[in-house]
N, C-alpha and C positions, 0 to 999 in steps of 0.2 A: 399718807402724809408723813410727814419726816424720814423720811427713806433715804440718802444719803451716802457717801464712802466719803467725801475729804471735810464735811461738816455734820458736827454730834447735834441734833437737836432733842435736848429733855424737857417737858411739860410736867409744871407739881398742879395736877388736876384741881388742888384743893385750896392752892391761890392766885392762879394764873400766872406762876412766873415762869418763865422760857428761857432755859438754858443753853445759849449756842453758844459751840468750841467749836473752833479753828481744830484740826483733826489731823495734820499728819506729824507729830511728835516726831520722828522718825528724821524727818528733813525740816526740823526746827519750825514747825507751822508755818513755811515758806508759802506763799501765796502764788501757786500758780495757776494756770486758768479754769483750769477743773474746779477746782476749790472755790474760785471768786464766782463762779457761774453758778453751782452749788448755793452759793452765800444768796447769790439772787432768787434762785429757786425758793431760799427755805424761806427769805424776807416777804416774797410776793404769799408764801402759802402763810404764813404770817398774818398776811394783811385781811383775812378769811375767818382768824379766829376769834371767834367776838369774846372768847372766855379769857380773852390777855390783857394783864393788868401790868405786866413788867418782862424789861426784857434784857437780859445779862450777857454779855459778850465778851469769851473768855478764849485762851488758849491751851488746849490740851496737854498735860504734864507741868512744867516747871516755865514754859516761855509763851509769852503772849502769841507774838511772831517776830522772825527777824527780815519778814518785806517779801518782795519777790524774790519767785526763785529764780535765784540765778542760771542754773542747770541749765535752765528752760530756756531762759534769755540767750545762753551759747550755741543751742541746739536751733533757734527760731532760723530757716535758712533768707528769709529776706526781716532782718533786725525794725526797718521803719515800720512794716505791714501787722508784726508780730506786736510789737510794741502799744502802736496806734487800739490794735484791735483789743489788748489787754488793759489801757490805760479808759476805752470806752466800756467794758466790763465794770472794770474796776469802778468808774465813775457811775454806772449804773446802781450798783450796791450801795453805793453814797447818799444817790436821792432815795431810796427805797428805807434806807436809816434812817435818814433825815424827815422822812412823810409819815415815818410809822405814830401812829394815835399815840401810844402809850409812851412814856417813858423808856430809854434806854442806861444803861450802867454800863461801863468797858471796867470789867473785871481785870488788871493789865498783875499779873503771875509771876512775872518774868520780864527780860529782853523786848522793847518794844519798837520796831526801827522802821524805816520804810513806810511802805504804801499802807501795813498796820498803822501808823502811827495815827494818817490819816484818819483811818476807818472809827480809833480811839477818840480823834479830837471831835471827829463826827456824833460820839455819845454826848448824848444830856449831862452825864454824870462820869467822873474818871474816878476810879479805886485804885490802888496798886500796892503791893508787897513793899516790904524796905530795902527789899533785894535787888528789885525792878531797875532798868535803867534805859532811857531813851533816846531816838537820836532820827536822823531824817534820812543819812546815807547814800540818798540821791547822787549828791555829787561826786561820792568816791567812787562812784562806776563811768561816771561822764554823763550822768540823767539830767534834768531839772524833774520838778518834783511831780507826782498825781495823785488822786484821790482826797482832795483837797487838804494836805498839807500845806500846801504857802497860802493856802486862803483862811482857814480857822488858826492857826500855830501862832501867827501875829497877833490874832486879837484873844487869845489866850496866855502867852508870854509875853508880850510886845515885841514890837519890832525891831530892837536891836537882837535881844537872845535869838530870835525866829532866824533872822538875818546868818547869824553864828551857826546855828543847829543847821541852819542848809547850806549855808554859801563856805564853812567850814568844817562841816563835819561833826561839830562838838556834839559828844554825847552830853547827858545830865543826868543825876542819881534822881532815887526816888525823894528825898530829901529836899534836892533842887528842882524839884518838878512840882512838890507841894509849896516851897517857899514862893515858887514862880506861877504858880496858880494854875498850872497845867492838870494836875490831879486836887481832890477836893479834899484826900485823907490818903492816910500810907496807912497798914496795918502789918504789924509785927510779925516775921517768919512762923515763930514760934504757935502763932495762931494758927486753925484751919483755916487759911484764908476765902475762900469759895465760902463758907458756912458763914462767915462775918459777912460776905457782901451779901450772902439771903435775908441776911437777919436787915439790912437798908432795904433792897426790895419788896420784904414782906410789906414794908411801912410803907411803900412808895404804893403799894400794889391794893393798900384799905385805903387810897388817896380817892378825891374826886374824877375818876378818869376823864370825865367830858371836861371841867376845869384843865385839868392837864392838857388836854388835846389843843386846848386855846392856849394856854399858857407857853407852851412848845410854838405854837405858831408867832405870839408876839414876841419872846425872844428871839426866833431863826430869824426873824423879817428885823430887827432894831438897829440893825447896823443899816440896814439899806434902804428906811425908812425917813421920809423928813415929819419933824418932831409933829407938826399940824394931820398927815396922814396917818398918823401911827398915833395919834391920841382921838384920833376916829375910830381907828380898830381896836383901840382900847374899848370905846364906848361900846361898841358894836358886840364885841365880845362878851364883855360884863353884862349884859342884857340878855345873850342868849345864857350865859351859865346862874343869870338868877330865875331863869323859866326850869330849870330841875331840880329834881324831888332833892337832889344833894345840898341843893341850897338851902331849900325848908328845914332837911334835915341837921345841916350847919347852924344853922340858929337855933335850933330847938336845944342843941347838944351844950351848945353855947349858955343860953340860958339854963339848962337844967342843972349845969358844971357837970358834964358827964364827956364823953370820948364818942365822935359821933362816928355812927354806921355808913359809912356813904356805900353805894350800890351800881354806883356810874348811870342814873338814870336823873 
């Protein structure tokens, strides 16, 4: 397991947090398909470890990623078949993110542009350096977009900036990514920034995971839900996560005014 050349996967045995990098520094963590397929490998062996309480998505060195690579794209000798086939890759790693139980965090280091950006707005959670800056870059090759950037980008910035970042090109600092609600917090160069995002994970990671796992579910579904379906799944949900020992254990902690132990049981 985690066997790998264009994705780093690290496990801290002693909290459950999963550290995957984006792996070829070299060619700016460009996403090409080796790498995205890799990404799928490491998500499905993922999906296997029952000891994962968090999961951190970072890019190797100083840049998140700056998208596909393009190299690859010049080299592809029939461009629609090449494309087609790396846009359904690409889109696979999406739902694999998207279905994972636990929480995710996109650590963003650097430079975040393209089919990354996607894969970013696809986290639970966005981190990013003050250095950082993003942007969708689709259209300056002749693309429209994949990996669900025009699908999450909107209803994270609104629709007119989303509009701008694609139909324009416009980048946004880290700055304008937190005023604009795309990222949850910036944290300062000068920090280790990787060692600050552990320090959320660790917390994410003593969290109720079976709570999580709901909670994840009725936000992914709230935009496509009508309000009468989606307060049945509410119901439905709160009933299964007050049948675990987490829940006892939340009240008890509650009442005792102490910090509770949850166990994800």
């Amino acid at each position: 397991m985690f066997k790998y050349e264009k994705i780093k996967v690290e496990l801290n045995e002693s909290n459950g947090i999963v550290t995957l990098y984006f792996n070829r520094p070299k060619s700016r963590n460009a996403f090409n398909f080796n790498l995205v397929s890799e990404f799928c490998l490491a998500m499905n062996d993922l999906k296997s470890l029952k000891s994962l309480k968090c999961l951190i998505i970072t890019g190797m060195g100083k840049i998140f990623s700056v998208g596909g690579d393009i190299k690859e794209f010049k080299e592809a000798k029939d461009p629609q078949e090449y494309m087609g086939k790396l846009a359904d890759k690409l889109h696979e790693g999406i739902k694999l993110l998207k279905d994972l139980r636990v929480p995710s965090l996109a650590a963003i280091n650097g430079p975040c542009f393209g089919a990354s950006l996607g894969y970013a707005c696809s986290c639970d959670i966005r981190i990013c350096r003050d250095s950082a800056n993003f942007g969708a870059a689709f259209a300056g090759i002749g693309l429209s977009p994949d990996s669900s950037t025009s699908y999450y980008l909107p209803k994270l910035v609104g629709l007119s900036l989303a509009t701008e970042m694609i139909l324009l090109n416009r980048t946004i600092t880290a700055k304008e990514a937190k005023n604009f609600g795309l990222v949850s917090m910036t944290i300062s160069d000068e920090k280790d920034f990787l060692s600050e995002v552990k320090k959320i994970a660790l917390k994410v990671s003593q969290g109720p995971t079976i709570a999580y796992q709901n909670i994840k579910d009725l936000l992914n579904n709230s935009y496509k839900n009508d309000l009468i379906s989606h307060l049945e799944n509410e119901s439905e949900k709160i009933k299964i996560c007050a049948g675990t020992k987490d829940f006892q254990e939340g009240i008890n902690a509650f009442l005792e005014k102490r910090k509770p132990i949850f166990k994800g049981e």
